[in-house]
C-alpha positions in Angstrom: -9.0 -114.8 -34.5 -9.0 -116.2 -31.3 -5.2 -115.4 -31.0 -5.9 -111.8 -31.8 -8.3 -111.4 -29.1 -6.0 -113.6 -26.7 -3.3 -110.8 -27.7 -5.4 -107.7 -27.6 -6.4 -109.0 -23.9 -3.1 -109.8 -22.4 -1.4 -106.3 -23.9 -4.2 -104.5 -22.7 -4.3 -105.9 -19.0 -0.3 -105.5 -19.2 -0.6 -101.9 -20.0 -3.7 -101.5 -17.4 -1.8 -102.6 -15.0 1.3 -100.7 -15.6 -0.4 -97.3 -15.7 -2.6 -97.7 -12.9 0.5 -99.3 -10.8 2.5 -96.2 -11.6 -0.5 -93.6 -11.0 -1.3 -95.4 -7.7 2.3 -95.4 -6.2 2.9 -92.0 -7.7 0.3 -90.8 -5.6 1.0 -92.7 -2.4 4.3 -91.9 -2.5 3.9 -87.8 -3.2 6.0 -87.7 -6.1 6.0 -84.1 -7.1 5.2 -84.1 -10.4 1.5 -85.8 -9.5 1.0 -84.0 -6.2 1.3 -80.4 -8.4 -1.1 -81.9 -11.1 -3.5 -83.4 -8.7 -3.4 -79.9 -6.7 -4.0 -78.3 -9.8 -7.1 -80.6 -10.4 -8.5 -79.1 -7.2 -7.2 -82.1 -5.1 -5.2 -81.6 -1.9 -2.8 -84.2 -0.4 -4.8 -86.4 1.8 -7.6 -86.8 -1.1 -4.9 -87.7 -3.1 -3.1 -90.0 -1.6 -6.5 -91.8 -0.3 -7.5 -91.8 -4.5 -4.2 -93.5 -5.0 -4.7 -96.0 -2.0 -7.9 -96.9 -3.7 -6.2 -97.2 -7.0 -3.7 -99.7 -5.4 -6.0 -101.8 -4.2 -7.5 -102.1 -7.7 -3.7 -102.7 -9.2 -3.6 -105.5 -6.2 -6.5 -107.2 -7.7 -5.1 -106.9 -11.2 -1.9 -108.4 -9.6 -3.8 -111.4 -8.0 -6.2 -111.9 -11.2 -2.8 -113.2 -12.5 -3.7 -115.8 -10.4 -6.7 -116.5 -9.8 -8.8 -115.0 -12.9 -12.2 -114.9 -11.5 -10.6 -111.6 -9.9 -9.8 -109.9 -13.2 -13.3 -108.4 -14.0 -13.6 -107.1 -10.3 -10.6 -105.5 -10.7 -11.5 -103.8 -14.4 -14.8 -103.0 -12.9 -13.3 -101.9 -9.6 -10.9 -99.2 -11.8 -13.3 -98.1 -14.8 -15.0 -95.5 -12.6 -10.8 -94.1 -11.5 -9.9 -94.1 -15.4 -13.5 -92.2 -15.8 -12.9 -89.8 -12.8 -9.6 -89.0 -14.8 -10.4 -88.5 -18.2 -13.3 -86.2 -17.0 -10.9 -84.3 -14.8 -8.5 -84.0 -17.6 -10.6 -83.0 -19.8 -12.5 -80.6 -17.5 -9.3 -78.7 -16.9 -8.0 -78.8 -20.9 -4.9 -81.0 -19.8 -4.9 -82.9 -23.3 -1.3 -84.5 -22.7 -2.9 -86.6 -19.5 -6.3 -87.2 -21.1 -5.0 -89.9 -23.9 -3.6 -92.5 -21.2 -7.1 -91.8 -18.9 -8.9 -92.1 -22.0 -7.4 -95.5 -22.9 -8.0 -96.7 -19.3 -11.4 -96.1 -20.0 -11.3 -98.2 -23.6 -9.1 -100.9 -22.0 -11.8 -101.5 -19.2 -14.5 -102.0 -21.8 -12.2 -104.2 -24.0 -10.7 -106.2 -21.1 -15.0 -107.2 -19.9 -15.4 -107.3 -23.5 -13.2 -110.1 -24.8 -13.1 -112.1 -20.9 -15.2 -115.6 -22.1 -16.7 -115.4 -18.4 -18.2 -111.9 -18.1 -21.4 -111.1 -19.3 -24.1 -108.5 -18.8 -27.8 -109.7 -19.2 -29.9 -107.2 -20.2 
């Protein structure tokens, strides 16, 4: 069982990481495609690229909790409110094909606190 859960983990930040890095440099670098969805969502270019700056800082952390794994959670908990943000945006605006990945963000974060040995929430 313990495998499983190793597995599960180590797809999950994979993925994490790969869809946040590509959302974050998408919108840092203006690639068309996000800037006319972002616009759509009511976003204009400065908010934009400032919401993927902040998104690559959170990818940096992922990229450093390589690393150094106390940095892991911060990062999941630094991103869960972006993969929020997203799927409520997405969902807001009826855009079902982009809600599934934001939606998964948000189940990832969860699973990634989840199954990490050192995070726990005391209530």
């Amino acid at each position: 069982m313990e495998i499983i859960k190793t597995v599960i983990y180590w797809v999950g930040y994979a993925y994490y990481l790969y869809v946040f890095g590509y959302a974050s440099l998408y919108k840092v670098f203006q690639k068309t495609s996000m800037m006319q969805s972002m616009k759509s969502l009511g976003f204009n270019t400065p908010s934009t690229i400032l919401i993927g700056v902040l998104e690559l800082l959170g990818v940096v952390l992922l990229v450093v909790g390589l690393f150094k794994p106390q940095f892991r959670n911060i990062a999941a908990l630094y991103l869960f409110p972006f993969a929020m943000g997203a799927f409520t945006a997405h969902m807001a605006h009826n855009e079902y094909n982009h809600y599934y990945n934001s939606l998964l963000m948000c189940i990832i974060s969860v699973v990634l606190l989840v199954l990490d040995k050192n995070f726990k929430i005391m209530v």
